[in-house]
N, C-alpha and C positions, 0 to 999 in steps of 0.2 A: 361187287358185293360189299356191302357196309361192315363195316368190323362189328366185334361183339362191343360190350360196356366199353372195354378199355380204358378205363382211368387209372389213371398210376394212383399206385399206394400212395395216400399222405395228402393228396388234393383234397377229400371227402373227409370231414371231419368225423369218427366215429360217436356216435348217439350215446348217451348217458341213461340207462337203465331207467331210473325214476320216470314217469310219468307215461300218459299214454303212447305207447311207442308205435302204435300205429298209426295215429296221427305225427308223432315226429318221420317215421319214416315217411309218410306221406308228403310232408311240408320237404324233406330234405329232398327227393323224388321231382318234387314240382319244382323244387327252385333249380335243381340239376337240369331240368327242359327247357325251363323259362330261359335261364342265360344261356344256353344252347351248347354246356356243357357236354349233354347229351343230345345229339342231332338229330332231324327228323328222319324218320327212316333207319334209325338206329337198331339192333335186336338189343333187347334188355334180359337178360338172365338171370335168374334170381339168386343162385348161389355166386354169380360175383360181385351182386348188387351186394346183397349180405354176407359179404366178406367184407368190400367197402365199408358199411357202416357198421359192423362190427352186431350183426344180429343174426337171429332166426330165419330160416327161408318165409315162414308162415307168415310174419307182421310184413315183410315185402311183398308175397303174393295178395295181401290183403290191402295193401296198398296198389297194387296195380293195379288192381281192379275198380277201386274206389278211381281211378286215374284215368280207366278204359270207358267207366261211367260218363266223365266229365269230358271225356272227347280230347284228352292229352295222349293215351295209350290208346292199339289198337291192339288186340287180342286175337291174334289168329290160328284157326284150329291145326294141329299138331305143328306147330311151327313157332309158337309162343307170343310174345310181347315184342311190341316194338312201338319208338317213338311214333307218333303222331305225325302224317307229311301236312299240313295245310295246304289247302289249292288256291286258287287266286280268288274263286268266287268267298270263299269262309274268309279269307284276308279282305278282301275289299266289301262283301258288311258288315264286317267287325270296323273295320278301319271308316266306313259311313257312320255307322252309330257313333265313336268315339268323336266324330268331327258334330254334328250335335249336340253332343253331349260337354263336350268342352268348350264348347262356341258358345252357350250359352252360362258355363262355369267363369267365362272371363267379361260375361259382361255382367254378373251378379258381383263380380270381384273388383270389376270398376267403380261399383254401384258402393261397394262397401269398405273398400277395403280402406284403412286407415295407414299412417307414414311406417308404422310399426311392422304391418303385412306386405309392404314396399318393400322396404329394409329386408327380411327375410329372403322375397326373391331377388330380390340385388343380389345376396350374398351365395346364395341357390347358383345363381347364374354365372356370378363369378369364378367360383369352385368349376364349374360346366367346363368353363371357357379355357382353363387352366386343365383341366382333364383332357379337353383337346389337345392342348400345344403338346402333351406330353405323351400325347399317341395313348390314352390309357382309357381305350375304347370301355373295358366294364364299368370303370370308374364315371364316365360320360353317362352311360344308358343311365345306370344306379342313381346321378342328379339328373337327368333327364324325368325320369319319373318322379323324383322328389320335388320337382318344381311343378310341374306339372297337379301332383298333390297339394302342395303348395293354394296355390291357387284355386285348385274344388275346395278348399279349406276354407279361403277366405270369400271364396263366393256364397257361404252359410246356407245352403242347404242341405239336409241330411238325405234326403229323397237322393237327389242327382249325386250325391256323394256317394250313397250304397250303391248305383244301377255304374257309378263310375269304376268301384271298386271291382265292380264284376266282371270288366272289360280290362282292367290293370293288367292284369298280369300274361294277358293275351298279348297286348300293344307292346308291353315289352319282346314279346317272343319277336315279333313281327319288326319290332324298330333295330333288336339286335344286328343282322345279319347290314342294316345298312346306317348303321352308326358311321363309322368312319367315314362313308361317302356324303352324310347331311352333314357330319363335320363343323365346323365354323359356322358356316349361315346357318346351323339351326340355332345356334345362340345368339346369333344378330336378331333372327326372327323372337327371341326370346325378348331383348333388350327393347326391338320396336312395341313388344306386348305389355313389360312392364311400364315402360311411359307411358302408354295407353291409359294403362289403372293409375297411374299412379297422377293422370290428369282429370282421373273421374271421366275419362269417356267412353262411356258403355259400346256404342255404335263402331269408333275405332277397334276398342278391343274385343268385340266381337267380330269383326271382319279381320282382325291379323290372325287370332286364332285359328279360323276359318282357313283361312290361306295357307297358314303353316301344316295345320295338321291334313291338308288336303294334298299338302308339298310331298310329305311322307309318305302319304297312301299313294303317289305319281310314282316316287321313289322306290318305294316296297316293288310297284309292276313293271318297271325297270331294270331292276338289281339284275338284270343277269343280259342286260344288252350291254 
């Protein structure tokens, strides 16, 4: 059996009264599943959630449910709240939509991107590669997704940048658990992508994209051989 919340006092930064607190409690909620702080399969409790962040039980239960809506929380009858387990099929087409969707983010960014928008993932990357050597896996996902971004940025469209933003914080969920094992070659794969842009070739970097983020989704269905 999964343990309850269990997060030590002092991990969770407590919420600051001002502003709509159920959406802060919501956002502090999601980013606690995202990075897998809180695990799938997890029971969520509302009086230790709200002792963590230092609130009401109401703005928590008001957020789990907003949470339950969006398919992060399952809500089940006299047994309560618990993280969300994803299955392979929900990981592998979420993980197909994202390779579209970014495959064609890297060849608008080849298309456009100027020495300026280079430079940035250079530096993106660098930072990456250096998170690696230091074993400092959140630190890695956290640029992992900044470049990533990165990149839907400089490919300027706002269409595929909203339908990207929607799938963000999923692909994090889903990259966490196998971060350490993409490890290094996923910033090799990164370095082959920026030369790509940064030679204006649409076609390369949309084929390394392609590769990479399909490397992931191989990886995601692996994690546990």
């Amino acid at each position: 059996m999964l343990p309850t919340t269990g997060l030590p006092y002092g991990t969770v930064p407590r919420l600051e009264r001002p502003g709509p607190l159920r959406d802060r409690v919501y956002g502090a909620l999601l980013e606690l599943i995202t990075t897998r702080a809180l695990q799938p399969g997890q029971h969520l409790v509302e009086s230790e959630l709200a002792g963590h962040l230092g609130v009401s039980r109401q703005p928590v239960r008001e957020a789990l449910q907003r949470l339950n809506t969006e398919g992060w929380v399952d809500l089940r009858p006299a047994q309560g709240a618990f993280v969300h387990e994803p299955t392979d099929e929900e990981a592998d087409q979420l993980l197909t939509v994202r390779t579209l969707l970014e495959a064609e983010a890297a060849r608008l960014a080849a298309a456009n991107a100027g020495s300026a928008g280079v430079a940035v993932l250079e530096e993106l990357c660098a930072q990456g590669e250096s998170a690696v050597a230091a074993d400092d896996v959140d630190a890695a996902v956290a640029l992992n997704a900044r470049l990533h971004a990165a990149v839907m940025e400089l490919a300027g469209n706002a269409v595929l940048a909203e339908l990207a933003g929607q799938v963000d914080r999923r692909v994090r969920w889903y990259y966490t658990p196998i971060a350490r094992r993409r490890g290094q070659q996923s910033w090799i794969e990164h370095r082959e992508l920026i030369a790509a842009i940064a030679d204006r070739d649409e076609q390369r970097a949309t084929a390394v994209m392609r590769q990479h983020t399909e490397q992931t989704r191989k990886m995601y269905h692996d994690r546990e051989k």
